[in-house]
C-alpha positions as CSV (number, residue, x, y, z in Angstrom):
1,X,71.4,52.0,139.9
2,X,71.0,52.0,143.6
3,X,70.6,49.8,146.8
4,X,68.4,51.0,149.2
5,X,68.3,49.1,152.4
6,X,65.6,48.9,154.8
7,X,65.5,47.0,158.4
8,X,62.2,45.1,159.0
9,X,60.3,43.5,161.5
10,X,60.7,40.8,163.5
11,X,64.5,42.6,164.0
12,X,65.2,43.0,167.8
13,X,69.0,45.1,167.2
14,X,67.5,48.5,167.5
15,X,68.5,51.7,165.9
16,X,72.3,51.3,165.1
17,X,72.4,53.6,161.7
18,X,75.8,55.4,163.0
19,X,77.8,52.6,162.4
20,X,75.6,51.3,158.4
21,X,77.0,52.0,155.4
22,X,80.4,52.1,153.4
23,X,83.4,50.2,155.2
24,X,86.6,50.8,153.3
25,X,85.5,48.5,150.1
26,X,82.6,47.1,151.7
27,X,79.1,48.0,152.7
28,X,78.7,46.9,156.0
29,X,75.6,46.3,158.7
30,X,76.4,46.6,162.6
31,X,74.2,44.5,164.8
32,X,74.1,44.8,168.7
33,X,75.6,41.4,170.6
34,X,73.1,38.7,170.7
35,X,70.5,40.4,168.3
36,X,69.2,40.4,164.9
37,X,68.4,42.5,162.0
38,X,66.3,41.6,159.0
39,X,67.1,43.1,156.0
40,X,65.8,44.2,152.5
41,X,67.5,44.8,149.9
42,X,65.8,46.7,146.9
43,X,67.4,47.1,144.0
44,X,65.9,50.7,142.0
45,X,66.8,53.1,139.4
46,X,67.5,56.9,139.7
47,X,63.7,57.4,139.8
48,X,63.2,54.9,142.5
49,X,61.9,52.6,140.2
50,X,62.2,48.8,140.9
51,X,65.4,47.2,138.5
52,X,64.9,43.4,137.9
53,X,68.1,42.0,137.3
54,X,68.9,38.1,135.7
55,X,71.8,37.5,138.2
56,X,72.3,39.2,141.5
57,X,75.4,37.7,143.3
58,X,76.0,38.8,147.1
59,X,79.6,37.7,149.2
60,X,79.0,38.5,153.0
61,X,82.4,38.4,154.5
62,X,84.1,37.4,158.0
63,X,81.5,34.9,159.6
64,X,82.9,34.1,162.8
65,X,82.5,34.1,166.4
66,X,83.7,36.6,169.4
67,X,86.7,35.4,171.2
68,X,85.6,33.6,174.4
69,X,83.0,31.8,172.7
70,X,81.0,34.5,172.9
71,X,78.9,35.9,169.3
72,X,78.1,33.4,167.3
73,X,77.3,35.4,163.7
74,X,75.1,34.5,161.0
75,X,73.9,35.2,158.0
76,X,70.1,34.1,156.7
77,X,69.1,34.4,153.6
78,X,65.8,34.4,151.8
79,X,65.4,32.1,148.3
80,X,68.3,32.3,146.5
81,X,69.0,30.0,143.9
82,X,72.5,28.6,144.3
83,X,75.2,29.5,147.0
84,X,79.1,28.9,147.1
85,X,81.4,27.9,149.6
86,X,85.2,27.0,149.9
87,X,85.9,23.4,150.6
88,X,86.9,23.4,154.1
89,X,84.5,26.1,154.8
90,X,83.8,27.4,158.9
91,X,80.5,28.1,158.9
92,X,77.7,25.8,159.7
93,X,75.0,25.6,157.0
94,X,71.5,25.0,157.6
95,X,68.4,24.5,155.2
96,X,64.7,25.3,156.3
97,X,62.9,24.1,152.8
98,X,59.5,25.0,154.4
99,X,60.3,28.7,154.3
100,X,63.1,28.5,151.7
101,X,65.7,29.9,153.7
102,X,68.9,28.7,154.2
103,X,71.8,30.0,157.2
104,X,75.3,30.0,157.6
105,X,76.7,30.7,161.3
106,X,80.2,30.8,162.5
107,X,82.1,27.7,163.5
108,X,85.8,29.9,164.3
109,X,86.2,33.0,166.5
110,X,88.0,35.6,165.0
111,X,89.5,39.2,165.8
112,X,89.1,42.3,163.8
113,X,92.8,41.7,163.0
114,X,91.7,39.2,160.7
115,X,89.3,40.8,158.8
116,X,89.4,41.3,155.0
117,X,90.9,44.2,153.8
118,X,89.7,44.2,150.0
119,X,87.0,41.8,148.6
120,X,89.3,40.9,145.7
121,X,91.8,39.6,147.6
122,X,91.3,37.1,150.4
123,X,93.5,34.8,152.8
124,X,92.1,30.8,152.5
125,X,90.5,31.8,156.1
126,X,89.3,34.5,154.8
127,X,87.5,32.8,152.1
128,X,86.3,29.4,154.6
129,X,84.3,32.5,156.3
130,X,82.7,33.6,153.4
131,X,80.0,32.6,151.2
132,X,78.6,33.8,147.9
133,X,74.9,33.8,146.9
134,X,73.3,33.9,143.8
135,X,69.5,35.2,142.9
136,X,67.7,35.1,139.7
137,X,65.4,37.4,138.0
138,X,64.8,39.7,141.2
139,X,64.9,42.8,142.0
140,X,65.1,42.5,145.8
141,X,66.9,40.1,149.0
142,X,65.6,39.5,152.2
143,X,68.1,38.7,155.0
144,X,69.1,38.2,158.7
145,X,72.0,39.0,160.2
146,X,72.8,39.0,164.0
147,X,74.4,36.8,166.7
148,X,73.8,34.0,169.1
149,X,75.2,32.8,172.0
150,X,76.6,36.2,173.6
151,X,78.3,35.9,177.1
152,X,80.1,39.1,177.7
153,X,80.8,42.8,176.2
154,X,78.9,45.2,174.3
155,X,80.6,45.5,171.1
156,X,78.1,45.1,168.2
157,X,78.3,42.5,165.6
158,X,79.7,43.9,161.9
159,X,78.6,42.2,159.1
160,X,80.2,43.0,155.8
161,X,79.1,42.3,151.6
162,X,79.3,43.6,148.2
163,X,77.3,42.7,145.5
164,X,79.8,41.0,143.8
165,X,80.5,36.5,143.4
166,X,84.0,37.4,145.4
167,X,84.6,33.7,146.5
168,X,84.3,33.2,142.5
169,X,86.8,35.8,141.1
170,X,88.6,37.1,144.1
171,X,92.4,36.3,143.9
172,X,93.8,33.8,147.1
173,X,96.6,35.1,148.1
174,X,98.3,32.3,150.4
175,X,97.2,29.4,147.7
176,X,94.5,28.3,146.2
177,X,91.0,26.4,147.3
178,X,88.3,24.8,146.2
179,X,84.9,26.1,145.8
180,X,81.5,24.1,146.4
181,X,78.2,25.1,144.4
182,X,74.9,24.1,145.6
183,X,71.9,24.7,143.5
184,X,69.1,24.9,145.6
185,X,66.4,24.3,143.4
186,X,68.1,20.8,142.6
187,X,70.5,20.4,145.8
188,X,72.8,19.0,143.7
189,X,76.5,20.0,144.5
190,X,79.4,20.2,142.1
191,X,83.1,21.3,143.0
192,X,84.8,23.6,140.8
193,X,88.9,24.2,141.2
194,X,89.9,27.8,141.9
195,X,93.2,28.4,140.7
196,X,94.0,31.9,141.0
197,X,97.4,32.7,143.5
198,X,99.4,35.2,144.7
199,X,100.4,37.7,141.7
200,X,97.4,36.9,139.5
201,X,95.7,40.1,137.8
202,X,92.3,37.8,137.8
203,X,89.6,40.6,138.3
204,X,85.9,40.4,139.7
205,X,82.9,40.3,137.3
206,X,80.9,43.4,138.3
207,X,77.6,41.7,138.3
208,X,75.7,44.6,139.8
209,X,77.3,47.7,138.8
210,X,76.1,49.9,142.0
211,X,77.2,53.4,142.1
212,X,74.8,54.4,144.7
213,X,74.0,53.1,148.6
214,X,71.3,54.0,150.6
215,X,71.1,53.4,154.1
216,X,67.6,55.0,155.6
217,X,67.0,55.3,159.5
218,X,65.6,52.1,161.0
219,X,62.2,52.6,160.7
């Protein structure tokens, strides 16, 4: 299987392909300061053909904001069904139920020195700036990423994911944390107890096994 990634109106970042696709173990997205991108994810087979899969999990990584109070990042996301986040979390998290969306921005600047190095092993920061979002019975996402608030420099805005519940399986490697399910069909919220710590061998469920990125010029 594939992922074949497509920018889409109303996106106002412009043509930044140079810096789109594999980042060490991540896929990654970079967004000019103070813009936005709106993505689609499709998920197809060799032929191109559409793949509807039961479960599709996304993490998206290192929401923060620019030092100086500058970017404030965010992540949008089109109906999913349930998303997760750490108890203690740094983003804020907003619901828009008449166009079943739901955002999470940056409430913590940050530096690239704090960015995650592997998605199965993450710092409790490193986790309170993720989130993990689960779709059902689909065989594409529809997303925003970009930044508000910019004040000063040019450096564009990097967003990071794999396709993969990381905030579920990955390993904390300072401690442990709690992790918050909502289920946005009922908005009910439960609290599971993560207890995986430094030295675990704990691995990541491979929910989409994606051997294959595609990342096409910006229309």
């Amino acid at each position: 299987m594939k992922v074949v990634v497509n920018a889409l109106p109303p996106s106002t970042g412009g043509d930044t392909t140079p810096h789109n696709g594999i980042w060490g173990k991540y896929a990654g997205i970079a967004v000019k300061p103070g813009k936005k991108m709106h993505l689609k994810f499709s998920i197809k087979d060799e032929t191109d053909a559409p793949v509807i899969l039961r479960e599709l999990d996304i993490t998206f990584f290192d929401i923060d904001r620019h030092k100086d109070k500058g970017d404030v990042e965010y992540v949008k996301l089109w109906s999913p069904a349930k998303y997760y986040v750490t108890n203690g979390n740094l983003v804020n998290i907003t619901k828009n139920e008449a166009e079943g969306s739901v955002t999470f921005a940056a409430t913590k600047d940050g530096t690239g020195a704090d960015n995650p190095q592997d998605p199965l092993a993450l710092s409790t920061e490193q986790k309170h700036k993720a989130v993990t979002v689960q779709y059902l019975d689909t065989d594409s996402v529809e997303a925003e990423v970009g930044s508000t608030g910019h004040l000063v420099g040019t450096t564009p805005r990097g967003f990071i994911f794999v396709f993969r519940p990381s905030l579920l399986c990955a390993k904390t490697t300072d401690g442990s944390v709690k992790i918050d399910d909502t289920d946005l069909a009922t908005t009910t919220v439960t609290t599971t107890v993560t207890t995986t710590t430094v030295g675990e061998t704990k691995n990541c469920l491979f929910t989409v096994p994606v051997i294959n990125w595609c990342f096409p010029k910006f229309w």
